[in-house]
C-alpha positions as MATLAB code, in Angstrom:
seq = 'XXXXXXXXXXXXXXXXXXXXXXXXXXXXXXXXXXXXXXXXXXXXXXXXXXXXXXXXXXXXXXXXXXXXXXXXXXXXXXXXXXXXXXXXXXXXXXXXXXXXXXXXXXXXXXXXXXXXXXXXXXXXXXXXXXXXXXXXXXXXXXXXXXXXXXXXXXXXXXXXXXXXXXXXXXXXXXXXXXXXXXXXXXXXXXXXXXXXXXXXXXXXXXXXXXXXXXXXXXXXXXXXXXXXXXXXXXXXXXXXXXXXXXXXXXXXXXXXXXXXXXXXXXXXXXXXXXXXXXXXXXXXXXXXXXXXXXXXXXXXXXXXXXXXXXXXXXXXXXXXXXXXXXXXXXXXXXXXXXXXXXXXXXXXXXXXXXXXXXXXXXXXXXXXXXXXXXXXXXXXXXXXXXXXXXXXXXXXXXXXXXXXXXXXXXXXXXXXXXXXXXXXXXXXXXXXXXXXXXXXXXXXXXXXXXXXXXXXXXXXXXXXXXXXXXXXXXXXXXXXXXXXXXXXXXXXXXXXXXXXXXXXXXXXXXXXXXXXXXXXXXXXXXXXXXXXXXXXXXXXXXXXXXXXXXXXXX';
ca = [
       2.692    3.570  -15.890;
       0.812    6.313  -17.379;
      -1.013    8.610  -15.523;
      -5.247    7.914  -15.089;
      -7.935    9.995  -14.434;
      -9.546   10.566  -11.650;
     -12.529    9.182  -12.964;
     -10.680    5.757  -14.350;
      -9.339    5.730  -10.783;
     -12.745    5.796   -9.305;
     -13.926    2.939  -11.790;
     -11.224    0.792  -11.186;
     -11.323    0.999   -6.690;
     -15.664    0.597   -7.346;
     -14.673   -2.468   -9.085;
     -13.155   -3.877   -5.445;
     -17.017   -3.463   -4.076;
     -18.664   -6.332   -6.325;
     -18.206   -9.248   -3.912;
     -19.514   -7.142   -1.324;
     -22.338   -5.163   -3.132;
     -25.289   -6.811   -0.809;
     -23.438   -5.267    2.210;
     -23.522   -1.812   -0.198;
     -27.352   -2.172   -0.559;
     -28.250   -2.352    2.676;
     -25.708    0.571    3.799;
     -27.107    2.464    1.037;
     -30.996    1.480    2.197;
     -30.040    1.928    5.706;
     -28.232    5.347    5.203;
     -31.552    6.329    2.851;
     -34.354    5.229    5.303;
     -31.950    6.805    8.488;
     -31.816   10.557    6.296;
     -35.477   10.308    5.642;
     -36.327   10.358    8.886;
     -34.367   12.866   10.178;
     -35.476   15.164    6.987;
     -39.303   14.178    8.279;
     -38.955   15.169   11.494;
     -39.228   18.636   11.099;
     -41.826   18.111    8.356;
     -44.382   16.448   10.887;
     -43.644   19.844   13.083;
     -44.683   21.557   10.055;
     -47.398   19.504    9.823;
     -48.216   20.219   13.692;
     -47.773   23.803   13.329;
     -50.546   23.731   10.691;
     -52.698   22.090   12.932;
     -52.225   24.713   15.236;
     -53.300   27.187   12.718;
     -56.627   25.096   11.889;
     -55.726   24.302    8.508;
     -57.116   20.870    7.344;
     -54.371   17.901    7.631;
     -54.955   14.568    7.554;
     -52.865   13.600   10.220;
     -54.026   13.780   13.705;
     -51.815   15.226   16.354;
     -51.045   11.930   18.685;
     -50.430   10.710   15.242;
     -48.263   12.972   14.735;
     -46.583   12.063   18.145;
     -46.601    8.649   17.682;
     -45.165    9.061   14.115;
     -42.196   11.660   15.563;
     -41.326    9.187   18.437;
     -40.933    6.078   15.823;
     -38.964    7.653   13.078;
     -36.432    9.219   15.760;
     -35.731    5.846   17.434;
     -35.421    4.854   13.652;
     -33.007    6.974   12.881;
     -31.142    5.927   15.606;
     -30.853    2.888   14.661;
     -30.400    3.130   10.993;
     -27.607    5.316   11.367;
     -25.689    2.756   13.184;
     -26.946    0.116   10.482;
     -25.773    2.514    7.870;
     -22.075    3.623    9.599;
     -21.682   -0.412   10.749;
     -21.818   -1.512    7.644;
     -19.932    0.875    5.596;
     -17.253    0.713    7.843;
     -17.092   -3.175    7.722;
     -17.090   -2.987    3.946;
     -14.062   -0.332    4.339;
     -12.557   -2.308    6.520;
     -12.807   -5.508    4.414;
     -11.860   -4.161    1.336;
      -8.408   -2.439    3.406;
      -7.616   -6.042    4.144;
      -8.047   -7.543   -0.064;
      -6.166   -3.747   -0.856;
      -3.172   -4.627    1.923;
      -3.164   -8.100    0.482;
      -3.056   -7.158   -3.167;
      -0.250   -4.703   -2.470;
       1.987   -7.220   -0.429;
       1.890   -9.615   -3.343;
       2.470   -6.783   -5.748;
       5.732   -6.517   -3.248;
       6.392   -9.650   -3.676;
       6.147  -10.148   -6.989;
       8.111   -7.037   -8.151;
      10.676   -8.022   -5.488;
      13.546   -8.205   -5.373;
      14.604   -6.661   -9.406;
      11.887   -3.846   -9.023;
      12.542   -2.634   -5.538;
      15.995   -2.298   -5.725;
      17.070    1.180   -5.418;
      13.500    2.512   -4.140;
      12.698    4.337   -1.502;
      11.983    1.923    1.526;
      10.470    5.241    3.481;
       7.880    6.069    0.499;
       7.113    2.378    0.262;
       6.033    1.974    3.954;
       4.054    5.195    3.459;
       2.229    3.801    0.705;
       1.431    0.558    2.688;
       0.187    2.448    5.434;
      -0.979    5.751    5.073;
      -2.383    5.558    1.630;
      -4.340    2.573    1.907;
      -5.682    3.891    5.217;
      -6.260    7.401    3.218;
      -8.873    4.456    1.177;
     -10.944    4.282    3.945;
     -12.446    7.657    2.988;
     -13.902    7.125   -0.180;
     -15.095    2.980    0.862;
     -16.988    4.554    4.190;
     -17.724    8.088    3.118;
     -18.111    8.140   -0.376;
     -19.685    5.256   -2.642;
     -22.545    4.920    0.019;
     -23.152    8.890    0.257;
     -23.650    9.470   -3.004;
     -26.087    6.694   -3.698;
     -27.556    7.742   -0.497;
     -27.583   11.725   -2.100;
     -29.439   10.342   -5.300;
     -32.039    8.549   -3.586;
     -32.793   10.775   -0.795;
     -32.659   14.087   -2.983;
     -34.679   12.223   -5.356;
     -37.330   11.735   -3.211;
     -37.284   14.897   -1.189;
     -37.754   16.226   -5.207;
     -40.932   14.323   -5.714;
     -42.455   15.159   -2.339;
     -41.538   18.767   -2.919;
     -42.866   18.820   -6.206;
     -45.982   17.235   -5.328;
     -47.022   20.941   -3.640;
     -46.307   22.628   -6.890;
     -43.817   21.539   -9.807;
     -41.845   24.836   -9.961;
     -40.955   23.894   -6.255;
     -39.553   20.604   -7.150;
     -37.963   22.464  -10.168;
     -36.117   24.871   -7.129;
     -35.751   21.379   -4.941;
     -33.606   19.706   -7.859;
     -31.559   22.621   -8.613;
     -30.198   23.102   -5.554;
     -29.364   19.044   -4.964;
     -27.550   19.613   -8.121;
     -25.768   22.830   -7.728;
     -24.549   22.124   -4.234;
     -24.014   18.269   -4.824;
     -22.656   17.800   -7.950;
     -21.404   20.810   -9.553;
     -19.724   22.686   -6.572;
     -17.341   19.301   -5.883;
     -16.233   19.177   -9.355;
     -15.523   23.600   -9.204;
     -13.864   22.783   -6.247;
     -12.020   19.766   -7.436;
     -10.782   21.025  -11.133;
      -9.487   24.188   -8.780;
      -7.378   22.059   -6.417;
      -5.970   20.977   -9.296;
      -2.684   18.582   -8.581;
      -2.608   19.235   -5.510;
      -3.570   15.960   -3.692;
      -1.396   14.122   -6.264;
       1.903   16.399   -4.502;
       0.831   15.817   -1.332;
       0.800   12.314   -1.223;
       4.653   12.231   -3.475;
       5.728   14.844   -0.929;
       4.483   13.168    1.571;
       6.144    9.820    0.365;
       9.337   11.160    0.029;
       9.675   13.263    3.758;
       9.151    9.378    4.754;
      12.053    8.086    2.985;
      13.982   10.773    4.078;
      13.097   10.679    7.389;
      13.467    6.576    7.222;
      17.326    7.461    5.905;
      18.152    9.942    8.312;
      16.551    7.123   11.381;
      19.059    4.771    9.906;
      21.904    7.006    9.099;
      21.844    9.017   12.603;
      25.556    7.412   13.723;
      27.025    8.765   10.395;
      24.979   12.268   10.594;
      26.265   12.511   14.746;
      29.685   11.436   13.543;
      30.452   13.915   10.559;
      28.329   16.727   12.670;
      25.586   16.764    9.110;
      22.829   17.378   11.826;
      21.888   21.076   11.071;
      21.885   20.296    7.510;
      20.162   17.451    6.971;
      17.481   18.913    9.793;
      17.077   22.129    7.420;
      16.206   19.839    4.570;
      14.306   18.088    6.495;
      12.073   21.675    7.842;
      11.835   22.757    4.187;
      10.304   19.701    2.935;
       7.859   19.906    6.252;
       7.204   23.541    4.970;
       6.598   22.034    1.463;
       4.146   19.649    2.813;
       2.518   21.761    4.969;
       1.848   24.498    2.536;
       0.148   22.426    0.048;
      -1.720   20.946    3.062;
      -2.346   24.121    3.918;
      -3.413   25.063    0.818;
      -5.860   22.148   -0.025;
      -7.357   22.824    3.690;
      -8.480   26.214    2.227;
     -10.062   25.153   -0.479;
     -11.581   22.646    1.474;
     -13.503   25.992    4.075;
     -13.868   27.914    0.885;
     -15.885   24.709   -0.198;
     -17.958   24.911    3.241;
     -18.170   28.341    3.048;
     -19.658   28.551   -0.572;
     -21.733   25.407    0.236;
     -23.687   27.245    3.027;
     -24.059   30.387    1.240;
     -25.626   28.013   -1.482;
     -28.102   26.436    1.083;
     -28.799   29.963    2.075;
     -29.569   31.211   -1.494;
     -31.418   28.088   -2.376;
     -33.416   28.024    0.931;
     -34.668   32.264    0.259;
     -35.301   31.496   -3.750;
     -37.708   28.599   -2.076;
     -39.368   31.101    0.435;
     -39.549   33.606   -2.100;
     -41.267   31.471   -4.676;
     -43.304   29.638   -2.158;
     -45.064   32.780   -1.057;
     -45.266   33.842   -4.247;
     -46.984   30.843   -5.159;
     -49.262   31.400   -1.890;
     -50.055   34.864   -2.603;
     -51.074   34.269   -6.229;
     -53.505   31.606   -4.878;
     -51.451   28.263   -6.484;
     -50.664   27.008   -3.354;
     -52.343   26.600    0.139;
     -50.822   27.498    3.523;
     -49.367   23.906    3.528;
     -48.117   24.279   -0.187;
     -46.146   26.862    1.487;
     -44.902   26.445    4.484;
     -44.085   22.399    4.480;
     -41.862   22.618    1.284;
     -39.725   25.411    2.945;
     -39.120   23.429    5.949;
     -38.578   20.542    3.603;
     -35.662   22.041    1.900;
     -34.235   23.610    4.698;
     -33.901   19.931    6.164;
     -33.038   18.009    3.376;
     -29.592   19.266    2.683;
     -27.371   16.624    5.013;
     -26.963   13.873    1.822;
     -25.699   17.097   -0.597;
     -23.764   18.636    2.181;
     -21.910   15.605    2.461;
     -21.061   15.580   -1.019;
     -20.083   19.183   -1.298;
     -16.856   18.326    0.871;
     -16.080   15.774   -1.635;
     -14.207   17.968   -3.467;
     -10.961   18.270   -1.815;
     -11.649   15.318    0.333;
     -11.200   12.863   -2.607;
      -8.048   14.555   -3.630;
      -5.837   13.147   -1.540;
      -7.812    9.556   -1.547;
      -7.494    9.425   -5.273;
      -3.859   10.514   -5.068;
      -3.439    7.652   -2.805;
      -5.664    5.159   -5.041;
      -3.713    5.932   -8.176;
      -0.498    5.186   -6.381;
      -1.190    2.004   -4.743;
      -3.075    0.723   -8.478;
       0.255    1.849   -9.903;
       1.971   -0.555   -7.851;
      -0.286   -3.308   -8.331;
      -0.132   -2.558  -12.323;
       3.861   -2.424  -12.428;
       5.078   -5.416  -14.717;
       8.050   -7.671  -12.352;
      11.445   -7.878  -13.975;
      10.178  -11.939  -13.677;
       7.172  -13.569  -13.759;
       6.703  -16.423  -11.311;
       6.829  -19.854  -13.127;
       4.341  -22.632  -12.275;
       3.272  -25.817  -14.449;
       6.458  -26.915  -15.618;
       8.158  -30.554  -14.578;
       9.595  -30.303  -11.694;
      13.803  -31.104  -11.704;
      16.313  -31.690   -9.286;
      19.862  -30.008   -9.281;
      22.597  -31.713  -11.074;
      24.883  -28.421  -12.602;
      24.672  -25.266  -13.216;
      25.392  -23.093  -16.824;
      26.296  -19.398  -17.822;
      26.063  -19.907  -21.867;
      27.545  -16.499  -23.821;
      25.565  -14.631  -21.006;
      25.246  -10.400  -21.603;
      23.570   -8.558  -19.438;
      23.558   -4.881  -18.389;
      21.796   -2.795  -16.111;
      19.268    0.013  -17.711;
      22.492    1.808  -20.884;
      25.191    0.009  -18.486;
      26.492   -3.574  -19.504;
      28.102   -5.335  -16.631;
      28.726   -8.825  -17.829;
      29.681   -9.221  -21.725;
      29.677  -12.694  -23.537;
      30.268  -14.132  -20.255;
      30.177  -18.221  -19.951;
      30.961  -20.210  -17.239;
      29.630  -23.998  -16.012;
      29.119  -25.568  -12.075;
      29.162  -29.055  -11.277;
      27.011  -30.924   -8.809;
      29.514  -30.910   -5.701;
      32.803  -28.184   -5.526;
      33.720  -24.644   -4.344;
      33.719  -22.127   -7.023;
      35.174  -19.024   -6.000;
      34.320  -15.541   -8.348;
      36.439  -12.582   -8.118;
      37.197   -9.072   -9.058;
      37.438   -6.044   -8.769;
      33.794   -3.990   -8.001;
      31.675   -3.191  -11.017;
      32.609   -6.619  -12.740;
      29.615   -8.370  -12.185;
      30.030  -10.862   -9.336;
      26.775  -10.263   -8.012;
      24.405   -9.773  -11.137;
      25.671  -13.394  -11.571;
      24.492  -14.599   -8.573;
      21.103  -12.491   -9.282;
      21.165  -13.941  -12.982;
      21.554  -17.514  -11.364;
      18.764  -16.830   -9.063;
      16.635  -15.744  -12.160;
      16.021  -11.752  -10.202;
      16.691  -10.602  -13.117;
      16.406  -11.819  -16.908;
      19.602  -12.005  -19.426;
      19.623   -9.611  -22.280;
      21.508  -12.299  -24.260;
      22.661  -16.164  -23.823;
      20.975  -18.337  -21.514;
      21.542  -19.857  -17.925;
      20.827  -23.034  -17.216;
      20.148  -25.655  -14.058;
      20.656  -29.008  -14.744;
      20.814  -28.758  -18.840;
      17.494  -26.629  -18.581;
      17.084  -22.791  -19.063;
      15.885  -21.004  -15.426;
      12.885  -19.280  -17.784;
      11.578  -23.363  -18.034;
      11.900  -24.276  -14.878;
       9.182  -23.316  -11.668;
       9.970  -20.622   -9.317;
       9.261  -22.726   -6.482;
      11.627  -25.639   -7.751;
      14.280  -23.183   -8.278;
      14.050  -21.517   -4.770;
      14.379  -24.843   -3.332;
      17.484  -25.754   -5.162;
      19.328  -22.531   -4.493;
      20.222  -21.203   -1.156;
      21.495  -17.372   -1.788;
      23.352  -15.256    1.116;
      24.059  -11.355    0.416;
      26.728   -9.186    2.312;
      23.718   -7.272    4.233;
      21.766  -10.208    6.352;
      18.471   -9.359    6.651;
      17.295  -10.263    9.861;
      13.809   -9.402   11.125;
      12.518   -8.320   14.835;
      12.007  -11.615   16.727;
      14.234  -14.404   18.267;
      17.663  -15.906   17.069;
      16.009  -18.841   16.483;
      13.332  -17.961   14.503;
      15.455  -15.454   12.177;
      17.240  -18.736   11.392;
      14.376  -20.910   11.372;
      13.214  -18.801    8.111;
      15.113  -20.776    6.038;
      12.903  -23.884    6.743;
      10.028  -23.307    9.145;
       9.835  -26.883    9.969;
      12.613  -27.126   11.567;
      13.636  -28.423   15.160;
      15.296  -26.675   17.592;
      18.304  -29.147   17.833;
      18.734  -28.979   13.572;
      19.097  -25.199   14.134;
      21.478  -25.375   17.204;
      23.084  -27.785   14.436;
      23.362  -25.074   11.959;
      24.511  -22.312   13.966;
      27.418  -24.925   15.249;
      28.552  -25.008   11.608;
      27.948  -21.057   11.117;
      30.271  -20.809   14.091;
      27.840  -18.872   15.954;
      26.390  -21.106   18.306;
      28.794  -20.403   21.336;
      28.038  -16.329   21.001;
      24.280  -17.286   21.152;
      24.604  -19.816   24.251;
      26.413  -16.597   25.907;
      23.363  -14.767   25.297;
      20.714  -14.195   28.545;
      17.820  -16.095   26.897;
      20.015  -18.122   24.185;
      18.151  -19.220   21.205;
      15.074  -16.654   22.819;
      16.707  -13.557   22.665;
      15.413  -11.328   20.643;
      17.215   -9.231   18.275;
      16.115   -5.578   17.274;
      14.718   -4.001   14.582;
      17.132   -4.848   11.586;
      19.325   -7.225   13.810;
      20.316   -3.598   15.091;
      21.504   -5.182   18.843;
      24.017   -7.978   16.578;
      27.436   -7.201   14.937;
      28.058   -7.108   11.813;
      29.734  -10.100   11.938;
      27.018  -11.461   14.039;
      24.246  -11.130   11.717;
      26.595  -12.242    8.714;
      26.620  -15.133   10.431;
      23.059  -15.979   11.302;
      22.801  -15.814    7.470;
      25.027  -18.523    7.089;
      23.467  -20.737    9.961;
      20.580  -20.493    7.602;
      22.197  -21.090    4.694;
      23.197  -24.741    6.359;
      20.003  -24.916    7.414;
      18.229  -24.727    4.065;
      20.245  -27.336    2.583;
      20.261  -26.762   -0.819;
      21.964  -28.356   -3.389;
      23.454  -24.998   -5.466;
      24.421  -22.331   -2.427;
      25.109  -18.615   -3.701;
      27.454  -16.401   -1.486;
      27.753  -13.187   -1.733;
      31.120  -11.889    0.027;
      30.116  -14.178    3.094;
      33.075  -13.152    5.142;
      33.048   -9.523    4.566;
      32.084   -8.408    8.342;
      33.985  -11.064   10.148;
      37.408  -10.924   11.632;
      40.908  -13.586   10.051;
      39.902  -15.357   12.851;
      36.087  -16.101   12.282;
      36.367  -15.941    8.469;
      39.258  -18.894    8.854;
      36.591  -20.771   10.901;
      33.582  -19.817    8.546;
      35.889  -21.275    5.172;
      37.152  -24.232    7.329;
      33.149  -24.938    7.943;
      32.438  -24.519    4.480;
      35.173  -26.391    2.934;
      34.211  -29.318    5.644;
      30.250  -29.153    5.558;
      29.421  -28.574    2.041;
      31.107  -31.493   -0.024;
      28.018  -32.532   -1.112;
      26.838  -29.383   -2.708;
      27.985  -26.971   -5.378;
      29.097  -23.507   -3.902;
      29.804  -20.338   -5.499;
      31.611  -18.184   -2.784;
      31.814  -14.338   -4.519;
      34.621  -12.202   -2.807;
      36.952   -9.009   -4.189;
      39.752  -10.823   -1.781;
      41.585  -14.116   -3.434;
      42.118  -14.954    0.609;
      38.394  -15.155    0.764;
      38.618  -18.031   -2.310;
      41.556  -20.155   -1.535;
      39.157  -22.854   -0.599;
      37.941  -23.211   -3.620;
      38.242  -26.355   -6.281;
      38.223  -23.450   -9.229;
      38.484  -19.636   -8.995;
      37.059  -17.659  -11.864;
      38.521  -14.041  -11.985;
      35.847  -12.066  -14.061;
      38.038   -9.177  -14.705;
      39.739  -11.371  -17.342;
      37.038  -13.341  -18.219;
      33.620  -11.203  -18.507;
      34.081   -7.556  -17.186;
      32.245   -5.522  -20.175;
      34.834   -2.538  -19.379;
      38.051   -4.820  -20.647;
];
């Protein structure tokens, strides 16, 4: 996806805040009224000061009291009205964001997430959406509260003398507006690398977490940990870097409240002295600058605070704008399985064909058995069949009817698919088998992991069926996981079952048993059983051996 501006960026997350734009008003109202009266507190002093000096006011002083007392409870008050509600419209809009992205997952899955990094996906899904937070509670409101606040603080400021609102606006301007963008067009790229770098020192760190037996075994420790200190260093020095910028901002913003605050008491008594002005012209539009900079000040950070937030906005819209190898299908008639089709089928991944003029048909009940060498294309067919991916040229077919025709959901329920690498997720036996129908009784799984061949190893288990398994099946076998794939296989019950080199972790003696339960349980459906090994297929009706019949390298 081409790269957006930071401005388009902006645009496109605001567009998120329409459903909730009467929760916006009041934050921004709230947040307005709340800076108002802290700006008017000293301003009443002022007021009470002049007083003091005998100069004609029209407030009294208990008025003045009362009026302090009121406005300080206010602001109180407001300010929790204003921070409440910004954070619930954060908070609300993290949720729609998380959603969005987990069907974007889910709908580029599994064609566009093969081959990415896992470690700079979960950083996306956590730390840059929470990186969103940022500009939903602490910048939309702010700067609507800036405009409105500043704009009155202007007119009250002006009302003493118009070159004095003249000074007023200027320095709203200056220190809210033009310093961020300075500040921002100087940072540059720099929240764009920290967010990549920061991505990909999670993937690496993910791979190393994963890899750790293999890095302990061939003693890769020391290297793999200096790799893993430079790109720290990396990350730290552009942090580094943009944390800088970020006091140079500070710094430059306070000198700027210090310039603009002696160019007002320099014109002010200039303006006294010359006779324009009274004693309260003055003295009460000083104080009123010199407490009216909070909404501006806010903004002046903006610059190098947004930096990363926008690097993490245009990331997460980039997922949600990527195109899926396969769009679901919905609205067509439904069908039921009857056979299967490969017709002249080419297909190739990115410049690489794997499968060339490749054709191939599967009844409604029978073993087919696929083999060759690797490379050949026994898996892209199984993908192909499972419409993951989309053929470059010829057509597969279920039941006499191409798989771009027929509904996603109708197709998932017709096809049960197993890889070589069960996925199995952190919670118990039972319910990492239950997956492949969530309706299901306890005795229909105990039935399924009987025909997996499994069911004995779980009885064995402390808590049986209850015990839980750890992160990535990580406390099971191989084997042992393999075969909780295949329990759910059986449990599924579709008609058309894909496996992918079922047997590949499991001993002669459990694969015997695993091909003796699928030659015995499955008469009524059509499998096709992938394997390198010709052992692995002797129990099938038909073997197709793709290295004479569709590898593109022959």
């Amino acid at each position: 996806m081409k790269s957006e501006s930071r401005l388009k960026i902006m645009c496109r997350m605001l567009k998120l805040v329409k459903d909730l734009k009467w929760y916006m008003c009041f934050a921004v109202l709230a947040g307005t009224l709340g800076f108002l009266c802290a700006q008017f507190i000293p301003i009443l002093g002022g007021y009470a000061v002049l007083i003091g000096m005998g100069q004609s006011v029209r407030l009294g002083y208990q008025t003045i009291c009362i009026i302090l007392i009121v406005i300080a409870l206010s602001r109180a008050v407001l300010k929790y009205a204003e921070q409440r509600t910004n954070h619930y419209i954060a908070f609300t809009l993290l949720a729609i964001i998380r959603d969005r992205v987990f069907q974007a997952l889910r709908r580029l899955s599994p064609a566009k997430l093969e081959g990415r990094d896992k470690g700079d996906l979960i950083s996306l899904i956590t730390s840059d959406v929470e990186l969103l937070e940022v500009f939903y509670a602490h910048t939309i409101s702010p700067i609507c509260i800036a405009v409105l606040t500043e704009t009155i603080m202007c007119l009250y400021i002006g009302s003493f003398h118009p070159l004095l609102g003249v000074i007023a606006l200027a320095a709203y301007v200056v220190i809210g507006a033009v310093l961020p963008m300075i500040i921002s067009r100087k940072s540059g790229t720099l929240g764009d690398d920290l967010r990549r770098e920061s991505g990909d020192l999670a993937a690496y760190m993910l791979e190393n977490i994963r890899g750790l037996r293999e890095i302990i075994q061939f003693g890769s420790g020391e290297t793999r940990r200096n790799i893993m200190n430079e790109r720290t260093d990396t990350l730290r020095n552009h942090q580094e870097k943009l944390s800088a910028l970020s006091g140079s901002n500070l710094a430059l913003a306070n000198t700027l409240i210090l310039i603009f605050d002696l160019v007002m008491l320099a014109a002010g008594g200039f303006l006294y002295q010359s006779g324009r002005t009274d004693m309260k012209g003055f003295l009460l539009p000083v104080i009123a600058l010199m407490s009216s900079f909070g909404p501006v000040s806010a903004l002046a950070n903006l610059g190098t605070a947004l930096q990363s937030t926008l690097a993490s906005g245009a990331r997460i819209l980039s997922l949600i704008d990527e195109k899926p190898e396969t769009e679901e299908i919905t609205g067509k008639q439904p069908v039921s399985f009857a056979s299967a089709e490969m017709d002249h089928v080419t297909f190739g991944y990115q410049k690489e064909t794997v499968l060339k003029d490749f054709s191939a048909s599967f009844g409604s009940k029978g073993i087919y058995g696929l083999v060759g060498p690797s490379g050949c294309g026994k898996s892209t067919i199984l993908k192909l069949l499972m419409r993951f991916w989309k053929v470059k040229q010829g057509e597969v077919r279920i039941s006499s009817r191409s798989v771009e025709e027929i509904n996603t959901s109708d197709l998932r329920d017709m096809e049960s698919y197993m890889t070589q690498s069960t996925e199995l997720f952190k919670d118990t036996i039972a319910e990492n088998i239950r997956i492949a129908r969530l309706n299901a009784t306890d005795e229909e799984i105990q039935a399924a992991a009987k025909k997996a061949s499994i069911h004995d190893f779980i009885m064995k288990l402390p808590k049986g069926y209850d015990t839980e398994v750890g992160e990535l099946g990580d406390t099971l076998s191989g084997g042992e996981r393999q075969r909780i794939g295949l329990a759910r296989i059986f449990l599924h019950g579709a008609p058309f079952v894909l496996l992918d080199e079922p047997t590949s972790n499991l001993d002669s003696l459990n694969e015997a048993m695993i091909l003796k339960s699928l030659k015995e349980e499955m008469t009524d459906r059509t499998v096709l059983l992938v394997s390198h090994r010709l052992s692995t297929v002797r129990i099938a009706d038909r073997i197709i051996d793709l290295e004479k019949e569709a590898c593109a390298s022959e």
